[in-house]
N, C-alpha and C positions, 0 to 999 in steps of 0.2 A: 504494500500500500504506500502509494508517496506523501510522502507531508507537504504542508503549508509550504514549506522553505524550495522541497523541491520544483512545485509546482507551480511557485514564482518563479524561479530560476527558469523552466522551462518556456511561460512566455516573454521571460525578457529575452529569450533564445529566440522564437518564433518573431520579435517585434525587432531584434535586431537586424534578423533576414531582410525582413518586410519595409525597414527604415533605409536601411542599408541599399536596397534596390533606389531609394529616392535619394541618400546620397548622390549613390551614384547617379544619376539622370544628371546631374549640372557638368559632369562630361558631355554633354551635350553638343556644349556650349563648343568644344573641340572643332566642328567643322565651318565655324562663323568668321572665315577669316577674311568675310570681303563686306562693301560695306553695308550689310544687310540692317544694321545696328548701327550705320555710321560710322565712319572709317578715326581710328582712333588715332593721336597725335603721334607722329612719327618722333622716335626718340634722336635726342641730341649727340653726336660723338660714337665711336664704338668702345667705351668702357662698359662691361657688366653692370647690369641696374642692381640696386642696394634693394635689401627688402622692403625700407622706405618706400620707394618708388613705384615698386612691385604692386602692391598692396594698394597703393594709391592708383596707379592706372588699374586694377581687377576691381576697384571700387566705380571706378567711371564706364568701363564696360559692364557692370552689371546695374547702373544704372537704366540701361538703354536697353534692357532684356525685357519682353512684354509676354512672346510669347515661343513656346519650341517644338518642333516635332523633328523627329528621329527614328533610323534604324540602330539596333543599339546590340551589342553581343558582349554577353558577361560569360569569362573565364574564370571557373575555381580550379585552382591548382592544390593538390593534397601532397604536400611534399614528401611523406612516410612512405606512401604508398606509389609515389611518382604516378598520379592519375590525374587527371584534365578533365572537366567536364564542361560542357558546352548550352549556353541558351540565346536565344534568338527571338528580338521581340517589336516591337516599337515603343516609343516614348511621345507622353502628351505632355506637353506642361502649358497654362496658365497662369501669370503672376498677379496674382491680387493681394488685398489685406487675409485672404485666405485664401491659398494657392489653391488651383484644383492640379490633381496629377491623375494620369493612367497609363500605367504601364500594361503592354500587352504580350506576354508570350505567345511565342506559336512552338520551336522546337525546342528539349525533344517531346513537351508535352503542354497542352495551353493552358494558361494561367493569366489570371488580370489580379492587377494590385492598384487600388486607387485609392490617393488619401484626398479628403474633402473637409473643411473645418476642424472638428473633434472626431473623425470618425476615420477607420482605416479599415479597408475590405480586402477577401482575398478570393476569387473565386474560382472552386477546379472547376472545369466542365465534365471533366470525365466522371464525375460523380457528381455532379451538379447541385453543389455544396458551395456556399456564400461562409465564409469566418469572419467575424466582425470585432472589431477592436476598439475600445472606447480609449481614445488617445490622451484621457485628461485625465486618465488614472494611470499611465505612462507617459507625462509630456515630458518629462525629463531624458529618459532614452530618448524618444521621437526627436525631442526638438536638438541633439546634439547632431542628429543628421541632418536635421534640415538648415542647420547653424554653416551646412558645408558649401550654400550657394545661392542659388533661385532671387539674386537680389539683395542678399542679407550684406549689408556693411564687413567690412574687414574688419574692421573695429568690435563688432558682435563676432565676428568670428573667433579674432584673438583672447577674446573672455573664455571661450570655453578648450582653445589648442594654444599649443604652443608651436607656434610658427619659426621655422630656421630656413634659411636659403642655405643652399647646397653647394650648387654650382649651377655653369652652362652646358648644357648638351643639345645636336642636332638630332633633332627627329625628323623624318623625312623630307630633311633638307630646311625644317623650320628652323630658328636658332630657340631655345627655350630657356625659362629658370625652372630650376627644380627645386622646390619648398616640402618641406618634411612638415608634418605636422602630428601634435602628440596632444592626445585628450590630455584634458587638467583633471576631467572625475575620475573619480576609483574603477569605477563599477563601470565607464565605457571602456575602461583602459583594461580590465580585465578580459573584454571579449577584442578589443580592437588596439594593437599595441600602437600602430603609426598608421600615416596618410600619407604617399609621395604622390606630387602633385608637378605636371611637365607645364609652364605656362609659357604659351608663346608670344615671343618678343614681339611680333606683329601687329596681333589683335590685344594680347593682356588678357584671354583666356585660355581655359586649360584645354590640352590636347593630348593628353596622358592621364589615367587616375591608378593607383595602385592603392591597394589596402591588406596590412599587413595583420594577422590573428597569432595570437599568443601561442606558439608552436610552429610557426614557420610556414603554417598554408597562408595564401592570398588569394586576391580573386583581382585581375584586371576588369574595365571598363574599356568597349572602341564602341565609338560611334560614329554612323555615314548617311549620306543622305538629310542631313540637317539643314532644314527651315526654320529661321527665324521674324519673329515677330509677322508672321501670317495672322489672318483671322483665323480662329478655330472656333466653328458654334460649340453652344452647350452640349448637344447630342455627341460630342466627338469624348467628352467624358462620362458614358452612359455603358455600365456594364450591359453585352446584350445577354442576360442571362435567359436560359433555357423555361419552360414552362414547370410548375412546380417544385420550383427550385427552394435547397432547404438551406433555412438558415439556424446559422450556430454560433451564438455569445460565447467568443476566447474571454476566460476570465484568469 
């Protein structure tokens, strides 16, 4: 029989996944490198930018962020085990004073994950099963992921990580800074040890996301196919779930 304790643990596990996928989405932001958003200020000189800097233009490009869509492919890598597994899906996002998001699996199996206000869903089809998450009895997990972009100040972000530039490296030919970031809480830093983050010098958004878990697996984020600030009607965040579809309170 599990206890209280573990059965907390277990949905901070499930709302980890669940957040974690909306993390990730602000790699998104990876294919906006024209001026879809506005073309942002070309930098002065070829010195390395300081995190100062960094920080301040990822502050001006996510100003200009309204709205995203995306084809999007999340890698987890099990390092023990030396296994790869693979998912394949789209991403919606809407920036408001309450973001709407939907994420959409298709391989290897569908799945849709949509947070709205206070509320986070998760629904199989294959068993045509809704899991619903009351976010305001977890806003604490929740909101350190959402702390990772969608518009949020760098200045709220720095409250909750600690932010280090790395160095420069080329990614496909982009020139990039690479920012480490390290939860400040206990209890995310126990399931999530770092953040490396590729920002490129062009645009001043990320084009790289890694995230590292206590034991050595990660999971990368690529994303292709990105549209920025389109209209997206409401219907475009609309689970289409199946007929008698059953729902079930994660508590």
């Amino acid at each position: 029989m599990r206890n209280s304790s573990q059965g907390s643990d277990s949905v901070k596990n499930r709302l980890f996944e669940t957040s974690l996928c909306l993390g990730m989405a602000w790699m998104a932001l990876a294919a906006t490198r024209t001026a879809a958003m506005g073309a942002p200020a070309p930098r002065k000189g070829k010195m390395p930018p300081d995190l100062a800097e960094i920080l301040s233009r990822m502050n001006d490009a996510a100003k200009r962020l309204k709205t995203i869509s995306a084809n999007l492919e999340y890698t987890k890598v099990t390092v023990l085990v030396n296994d790869q597994s693979v998912e394949e899906g789209q991403l919606f996002f809407h920036k408001a004073k309450s973001p709407d998001v939907l994420i959409s699996m298709r391989k290897p199996d569908p799945k849709y994950i949509s947070f709205r206000k206070n509320k986070a869903e998760i629904y199989l089809p294959k068993i045509n099963q809704v899991q619903e998450y009351d976010l305001e009895e977890h806003s604490g997990l929740v909101q350190q992921f959402l702390l990772l972009g969608f518009g949020t100040e760098t200045g709220e972000l720095r409250k909750s990580y600690q932010v280090k530039y790395l160095t420069e490296e080329e990614i496909d030919g982009d020139s990039t800074a690479v920012l480490e970031l390290t939860p400040r809480n206990e209890s995310i830093a126990a399931q999530l040890t770092k953040i490396q983050l590729w920002i490129s010098e062009e645009s001043w958004l990320p084009i790289q996301q890694k995230f590292f878990e206590p034991g050595g697996d990660y999971l990368i984020a690529r994303y292709s196919g990105v549209r920025v600030n389109r209209e997206l009607p409401s219907s475009t965040f609309q689970i289409p779930y199946q007929k008698d579809v059953k729902r079930v309170k994660m508590r």
